[in-house]
N, C-alpha and C positions, 0 to 999 in steps of 0.2 A: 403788044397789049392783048392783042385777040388770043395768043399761044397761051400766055399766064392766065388768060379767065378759064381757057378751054383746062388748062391742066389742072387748074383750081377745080373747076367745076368737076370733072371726074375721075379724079384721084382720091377726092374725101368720099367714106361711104358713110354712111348714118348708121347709128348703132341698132342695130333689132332685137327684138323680146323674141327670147325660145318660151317654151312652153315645155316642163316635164313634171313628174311624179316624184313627192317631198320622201326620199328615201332614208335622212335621218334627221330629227329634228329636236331638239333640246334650249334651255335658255338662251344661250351662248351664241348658237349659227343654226342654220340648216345645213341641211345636204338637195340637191335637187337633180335628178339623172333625165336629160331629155336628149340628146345625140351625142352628148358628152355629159359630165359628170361636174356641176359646181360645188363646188365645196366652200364651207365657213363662212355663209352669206348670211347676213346683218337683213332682216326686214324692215321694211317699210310701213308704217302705220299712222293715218289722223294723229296729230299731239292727243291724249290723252285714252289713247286707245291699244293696251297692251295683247296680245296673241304670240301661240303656240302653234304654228298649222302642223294636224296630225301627219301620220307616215301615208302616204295612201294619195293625200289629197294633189290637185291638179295645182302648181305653182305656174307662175311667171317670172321670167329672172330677165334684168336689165342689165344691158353693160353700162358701167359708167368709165370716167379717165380714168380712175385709181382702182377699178375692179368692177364688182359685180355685186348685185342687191335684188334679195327679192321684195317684187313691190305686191305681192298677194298673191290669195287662192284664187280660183276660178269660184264663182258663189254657183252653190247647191239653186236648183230650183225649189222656194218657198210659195208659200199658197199668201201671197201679200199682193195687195193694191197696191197702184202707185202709188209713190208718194210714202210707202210704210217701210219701217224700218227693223230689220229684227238682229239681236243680238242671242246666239247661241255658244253652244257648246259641242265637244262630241258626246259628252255624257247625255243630253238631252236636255239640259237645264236651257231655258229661252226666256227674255223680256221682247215683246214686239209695243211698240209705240204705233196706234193704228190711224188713222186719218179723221174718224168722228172723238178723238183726243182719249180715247181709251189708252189703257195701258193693260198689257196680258205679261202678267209672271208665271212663266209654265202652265199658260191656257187658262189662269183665271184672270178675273178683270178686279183691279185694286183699286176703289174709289180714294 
């Protein structure tokens, strides 16, 4: 009994997130190169929350049983409060939803 837990125990490893640079990215898949090279990965995203991540940007990619997914970028440092929320682009177009129940569309505030 003690051989089978011990083999159990460390035989199985748990899957770890690399970290690389989104080297090609189109509707379809990404590409992501961090000490090897993932290809045709399917993102990850909240239900109703659709993204692009640009060429450049810092990913994270998971193994799963059937492959690999990337489950996001590394987020840019924003000038936000806790608690606040901002949705951009790379073009610069931004909606931030701020804490006192403001809302800023590209830095102005929409009553």
């Amino acid at each position: 009994m003690w051989l089978m837990n011990y083999i159990t125990k460390n035989s199985i490893s748990s899957p770890n997130a690399v970290k690389g640079n989104v080297k090609n990215s189109n509707k379809d898949s990404l590409a992501v190169v961090s000490s090897g090279e993932h290809k045709r990965l399917k993102t990850c995203m909240p239900y109703g929350i659709a993204s692009v991540p640009p060429v450049g940007e810092h990913a994270v990619v998971l193994p799963l049983d059937d492959g690999e997914v990337n489950i996001g970028v590394i987020a840019q440092s924003k000038s936000l409060e806790e608690g606040e929320v901002m949705l951009y682009s790379k073009g610069g177009a931004s909606i931030v939803l701020k804490n006192n129940g403001k809302v800023l569309i590209n830095g102005r505030e929409i009553t």
